[in-house]
C-alpha distance (Angstrom), angle and dihedral (degrees) to the residues before:
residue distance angle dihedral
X1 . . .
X2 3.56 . .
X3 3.67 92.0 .
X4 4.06 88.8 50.1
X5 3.98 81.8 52.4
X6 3.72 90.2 52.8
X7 3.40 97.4 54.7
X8 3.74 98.6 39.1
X9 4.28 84.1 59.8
X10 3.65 89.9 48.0
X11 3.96 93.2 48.5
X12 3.77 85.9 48.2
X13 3.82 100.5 50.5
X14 3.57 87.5 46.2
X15 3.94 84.3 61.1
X16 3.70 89.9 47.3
X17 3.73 100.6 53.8
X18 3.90 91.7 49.2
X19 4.03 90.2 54.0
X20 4.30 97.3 -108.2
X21 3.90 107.2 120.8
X22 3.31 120.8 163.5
X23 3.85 123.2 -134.1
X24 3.81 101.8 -139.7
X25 3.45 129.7 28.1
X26 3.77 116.9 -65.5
X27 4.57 135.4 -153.7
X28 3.75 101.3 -168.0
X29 3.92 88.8 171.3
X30 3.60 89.9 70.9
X31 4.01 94.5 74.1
X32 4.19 119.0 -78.7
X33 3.32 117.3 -25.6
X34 3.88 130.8 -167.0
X35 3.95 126.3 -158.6
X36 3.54 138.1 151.9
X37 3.65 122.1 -82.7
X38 3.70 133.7 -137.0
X39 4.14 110.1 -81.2
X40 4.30 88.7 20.9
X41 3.82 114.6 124.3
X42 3.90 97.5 -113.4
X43 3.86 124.5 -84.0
X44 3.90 88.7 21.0
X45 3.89 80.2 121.1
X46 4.16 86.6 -160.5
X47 3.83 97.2 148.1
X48 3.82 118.5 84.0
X49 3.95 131.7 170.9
X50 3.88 133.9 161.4
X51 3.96 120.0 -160.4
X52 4.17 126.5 -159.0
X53 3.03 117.1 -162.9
X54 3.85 110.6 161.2
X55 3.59 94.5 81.5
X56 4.19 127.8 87.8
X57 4.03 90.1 -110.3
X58 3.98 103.3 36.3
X59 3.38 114.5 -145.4
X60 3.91 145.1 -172.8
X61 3.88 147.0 174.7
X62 4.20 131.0 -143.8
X63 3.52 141.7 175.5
X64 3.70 148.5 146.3
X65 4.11 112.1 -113.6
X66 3.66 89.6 -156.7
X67 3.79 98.0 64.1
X68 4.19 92.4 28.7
X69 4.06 91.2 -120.3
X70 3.77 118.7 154.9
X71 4.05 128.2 -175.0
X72 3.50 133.3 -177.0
X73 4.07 119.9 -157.6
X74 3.57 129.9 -166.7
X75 4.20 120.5 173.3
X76 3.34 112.0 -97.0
X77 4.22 91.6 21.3
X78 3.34 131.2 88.6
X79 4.09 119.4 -117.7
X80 3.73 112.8 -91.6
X81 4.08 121.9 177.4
X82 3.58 119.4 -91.6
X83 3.85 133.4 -95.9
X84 3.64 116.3 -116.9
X85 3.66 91.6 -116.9
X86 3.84 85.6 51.7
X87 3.95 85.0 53.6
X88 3.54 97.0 53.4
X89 3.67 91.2 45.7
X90 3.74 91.6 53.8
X91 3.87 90.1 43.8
X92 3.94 86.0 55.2
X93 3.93 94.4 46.3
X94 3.85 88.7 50.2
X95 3.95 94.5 45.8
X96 4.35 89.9 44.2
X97 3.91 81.2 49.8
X98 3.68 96.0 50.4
X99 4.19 92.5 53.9
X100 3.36 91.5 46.3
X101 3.95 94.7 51.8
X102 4.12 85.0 45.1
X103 3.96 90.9 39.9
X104 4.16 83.6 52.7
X105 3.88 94.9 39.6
X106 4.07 90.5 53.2
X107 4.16 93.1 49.7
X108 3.81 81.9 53.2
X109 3.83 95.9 53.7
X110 3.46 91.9 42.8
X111 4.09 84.2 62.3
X112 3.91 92.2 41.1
X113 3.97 88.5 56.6
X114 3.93 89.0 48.4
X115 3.69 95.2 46.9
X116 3.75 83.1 47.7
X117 3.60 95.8 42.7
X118 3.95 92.9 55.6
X119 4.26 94.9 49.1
X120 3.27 122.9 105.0
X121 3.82 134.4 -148.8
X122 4.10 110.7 -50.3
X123 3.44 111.9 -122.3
X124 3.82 137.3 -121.9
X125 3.80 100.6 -130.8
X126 4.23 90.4 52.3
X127 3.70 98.4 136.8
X128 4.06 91.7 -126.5
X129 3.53 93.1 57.3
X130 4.08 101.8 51.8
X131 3.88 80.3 53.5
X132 3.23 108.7 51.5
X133 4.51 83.3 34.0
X134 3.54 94.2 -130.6
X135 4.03 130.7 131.9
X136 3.48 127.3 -125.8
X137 3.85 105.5 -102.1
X138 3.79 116.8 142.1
X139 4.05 96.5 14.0
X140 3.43 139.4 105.0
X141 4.18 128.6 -156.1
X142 3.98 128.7 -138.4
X143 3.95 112.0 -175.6
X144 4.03 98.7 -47.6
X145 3.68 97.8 -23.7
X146 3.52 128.9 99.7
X147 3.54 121.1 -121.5
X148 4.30 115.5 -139.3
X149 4.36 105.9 173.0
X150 4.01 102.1 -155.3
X151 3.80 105.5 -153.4
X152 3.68 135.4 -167.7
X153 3.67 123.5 -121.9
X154 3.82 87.5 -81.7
X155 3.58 92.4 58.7
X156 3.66 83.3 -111.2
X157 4.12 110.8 152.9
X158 3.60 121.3 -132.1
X159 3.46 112.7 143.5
X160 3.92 135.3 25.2
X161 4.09 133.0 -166.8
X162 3.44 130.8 -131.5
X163 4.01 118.2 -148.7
X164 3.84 106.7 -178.3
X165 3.81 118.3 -145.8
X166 4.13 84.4 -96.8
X167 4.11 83.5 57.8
X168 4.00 93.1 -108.3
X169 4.12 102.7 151.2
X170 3.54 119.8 -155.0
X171 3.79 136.6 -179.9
X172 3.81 131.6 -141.4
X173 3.62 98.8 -89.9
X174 4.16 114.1 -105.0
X175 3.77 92.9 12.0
X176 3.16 123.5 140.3
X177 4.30 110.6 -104.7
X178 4.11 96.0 170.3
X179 4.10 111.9 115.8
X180 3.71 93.9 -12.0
X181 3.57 118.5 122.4
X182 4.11 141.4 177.5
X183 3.49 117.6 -118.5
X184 4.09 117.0 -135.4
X185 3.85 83.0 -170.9
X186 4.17 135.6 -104.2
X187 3.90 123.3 133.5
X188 3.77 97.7 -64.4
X189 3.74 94.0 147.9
X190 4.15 109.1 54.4
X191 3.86 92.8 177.5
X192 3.76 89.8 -152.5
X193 3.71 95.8 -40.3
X194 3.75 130.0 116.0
X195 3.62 114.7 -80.2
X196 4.02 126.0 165.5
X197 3.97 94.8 151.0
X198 4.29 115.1 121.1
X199 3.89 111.6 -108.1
X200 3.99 98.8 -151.2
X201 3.95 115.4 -154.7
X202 3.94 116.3 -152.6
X203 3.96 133.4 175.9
X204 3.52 106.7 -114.2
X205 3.66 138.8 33.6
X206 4.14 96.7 -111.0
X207 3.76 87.4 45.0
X208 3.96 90.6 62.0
X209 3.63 101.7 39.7
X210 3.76 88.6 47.7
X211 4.10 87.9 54.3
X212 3.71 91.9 41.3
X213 3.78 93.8 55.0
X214 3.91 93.4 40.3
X215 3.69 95.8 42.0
X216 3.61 105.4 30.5
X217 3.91 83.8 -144.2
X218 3.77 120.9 124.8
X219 3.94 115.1 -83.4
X220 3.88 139.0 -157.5
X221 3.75 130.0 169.9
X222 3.62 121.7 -147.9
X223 3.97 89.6 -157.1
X224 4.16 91.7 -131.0
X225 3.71 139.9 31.3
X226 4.01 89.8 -119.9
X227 4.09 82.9 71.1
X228 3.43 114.1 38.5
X229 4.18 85.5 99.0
X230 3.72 93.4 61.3
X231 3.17 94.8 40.2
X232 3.58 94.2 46.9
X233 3.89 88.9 48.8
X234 3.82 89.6 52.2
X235 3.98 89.8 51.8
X236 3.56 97.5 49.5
X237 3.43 95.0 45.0
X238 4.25 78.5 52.2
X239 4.09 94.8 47.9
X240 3.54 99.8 29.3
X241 4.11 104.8 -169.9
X242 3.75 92.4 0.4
X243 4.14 114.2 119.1
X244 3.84 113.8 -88.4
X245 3.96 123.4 -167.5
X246 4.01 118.6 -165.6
X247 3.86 96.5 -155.6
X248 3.99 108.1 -152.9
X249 3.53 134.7 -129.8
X250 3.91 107.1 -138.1
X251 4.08 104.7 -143.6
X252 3.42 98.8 177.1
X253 3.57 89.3 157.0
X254 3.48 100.6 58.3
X255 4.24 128.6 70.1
X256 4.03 111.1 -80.4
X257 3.99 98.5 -5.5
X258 3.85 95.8 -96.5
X259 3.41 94.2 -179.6
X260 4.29 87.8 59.4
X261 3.73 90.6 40.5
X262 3.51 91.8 53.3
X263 3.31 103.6 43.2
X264 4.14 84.6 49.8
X265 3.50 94.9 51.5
X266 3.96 89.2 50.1
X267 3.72 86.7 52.8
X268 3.42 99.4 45.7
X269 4.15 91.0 53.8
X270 3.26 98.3 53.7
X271 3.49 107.6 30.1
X272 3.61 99.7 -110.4
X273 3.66 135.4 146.5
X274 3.62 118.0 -103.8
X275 3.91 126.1 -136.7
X276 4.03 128.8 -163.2
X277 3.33 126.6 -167.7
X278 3.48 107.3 -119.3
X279 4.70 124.3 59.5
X280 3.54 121.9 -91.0
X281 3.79 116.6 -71.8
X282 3.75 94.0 21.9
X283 4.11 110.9 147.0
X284 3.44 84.0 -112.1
X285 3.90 80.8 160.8
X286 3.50 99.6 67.5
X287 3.59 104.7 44.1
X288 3.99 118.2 90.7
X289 3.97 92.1 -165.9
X290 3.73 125.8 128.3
X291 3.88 111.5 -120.9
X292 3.49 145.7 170.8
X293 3.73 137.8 156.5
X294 3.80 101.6 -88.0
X295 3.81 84.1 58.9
X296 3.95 94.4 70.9
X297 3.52 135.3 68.0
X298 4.08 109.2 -75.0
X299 3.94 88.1 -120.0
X300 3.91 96.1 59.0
X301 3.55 95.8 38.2
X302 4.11 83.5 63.5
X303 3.36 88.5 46.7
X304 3.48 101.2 52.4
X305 4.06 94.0 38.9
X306 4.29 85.9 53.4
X307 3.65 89.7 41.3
X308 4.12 94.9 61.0
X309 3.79 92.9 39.7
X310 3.94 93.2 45.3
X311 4.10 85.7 -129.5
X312 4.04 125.5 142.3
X313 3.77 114.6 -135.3
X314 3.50 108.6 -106.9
């Protein structure tokens, strides 16, 4: 281990001194990694590196695909740029890396659809649902689990979500999650037709149903704050000029909001309007509470949700 950790910090200041440095936390012995580096506009993703360290000399590559800089590292040398031939051996190693993660995601979706496939109706009673005072529209039930399909935006299913009774969500394991969403319900898809009604995307699955059934409005959740952008992409591209909300999840309680920043950023992107769970001139600022729309009485959370798009309930 501590030799592992040795050459990890040697990798790493290797990185340093050429000028890449990632902004979070980084395991390039897993296989190629990308991040963002230092001085990128965030998810630009432009850093990469790959680490080996199961050989007698360990040794690793990095670079930033924005400015076109390549380094190779062995322990005990210092970095030096890399070959062409050592390029296109990288390139091949990242492509043969790529398949393999799409070959793995696919198997999973095929077992997501079965699961699905093999549910049954979900059922008012389900302990989750009489919490959270929701119905039972757009999901599914396996045993005691819920059942949530997240599509893509050809109602294709790849993925589901678990929530257990206690409200524990889990995802078919290696599936893809990335720009796939679960519908609450609403006339997201006009095929053609005349559509002017607000499609409203939340994080999680409660939050959407509760905005669906308040608002009447269409409703997607993009199951965490790190996707509401490409799922908000993926909508848009969907809608096209039709009204989108990005409905907030207030986490006061955690470090820098991320559910507000998120759901900002989202709105931001795709020119959007963005909702927040609490009225206009609230001291949002002071409160260290986590929030989101299903939390608030059904009434409000229309309110609110009409309020940021400028809409009248029908």
């Amino acid at each position: 281990m501590t030799g592992t950790h040795d050459t990890l910090a040697a990798f790493r200041d290797a990185m340093d001194k050429a000028g890449i440095v990632p902004t979070r936390p980084i395991d390039p012995t897993r296989g190629l990694v990308r991040f963002d580096c230092k001085g990128d506009r965030k998810g630009r993703g432009n850093g990469w590196a790959i680490l080996h360290i199961d050989s007698a000399v360990p040794r690793g590559a990095f670079g930033n695909w924005r400015e076109g800089s390549s380094h190779k590292w062995a322990a005990g040398e210092s970095a030096r740029a890399l070959t062409d031939a050592e390029r296109q051996a990288l390139a091949e190693h990242a492509r043969r890396r790529e398949s393999e993660r799409l070959a793995e995601q696919e198997r999973a979706g095929d077992m997501a659809r079965e699961l699905y496939r093999h549910s049954g109706p979900a059922e008012p009673t389900h302990p989750y649902l009489v919490r959270k005072g929701l119905g039972t529209t757009g999901l599914r039930q396996r045993g005691r689990d819920l059942i949530a399909p997240l599509i893509d935006a050809d109602y294709r299913l790849h993925n589901i979500q678990r929530i257990a009774p206690d409200g524990t969500k889990r995802f078919a394991k290696g599936a893809r999650v990335t720009g796939l969403f679960w519908l609450a319900g609403g006339g997201m898809f006009d095929h053609g037709n005349p559509n002017f009604e607000p499609i409203v995307i939340a994080e999680g699955v409660a939050t959407a149903a509760a905005i669906r059934e308040a608002t009447g409005f269409g409703a997607v959740a993009a199951m965490s704050c790190g996707n509401l952008l490409p799922v908000a992409r993926a909508i848009r591209r969907i809608i096209g000029g039709r009204p989108l909300v990005i409905a907030a999840d207030w986490d006061g309680a955690t470090v820098g909001n991320p559910g507000l920043r998120a759901a900002t950023e989202a709105a931001r992107r795709v020119a959007a309007k963005l909702a927040i769970p609490f009225a206009p001139g609230a001291d949002r600022a002071s409160l260290t509470l986590a929030v989101d729309f299903a939390d608030i009485p059904r009434n409000e959370c229309a309110r609110l949700i009409c309020a940021a798009k400028g809409v009248a309930r029908g």
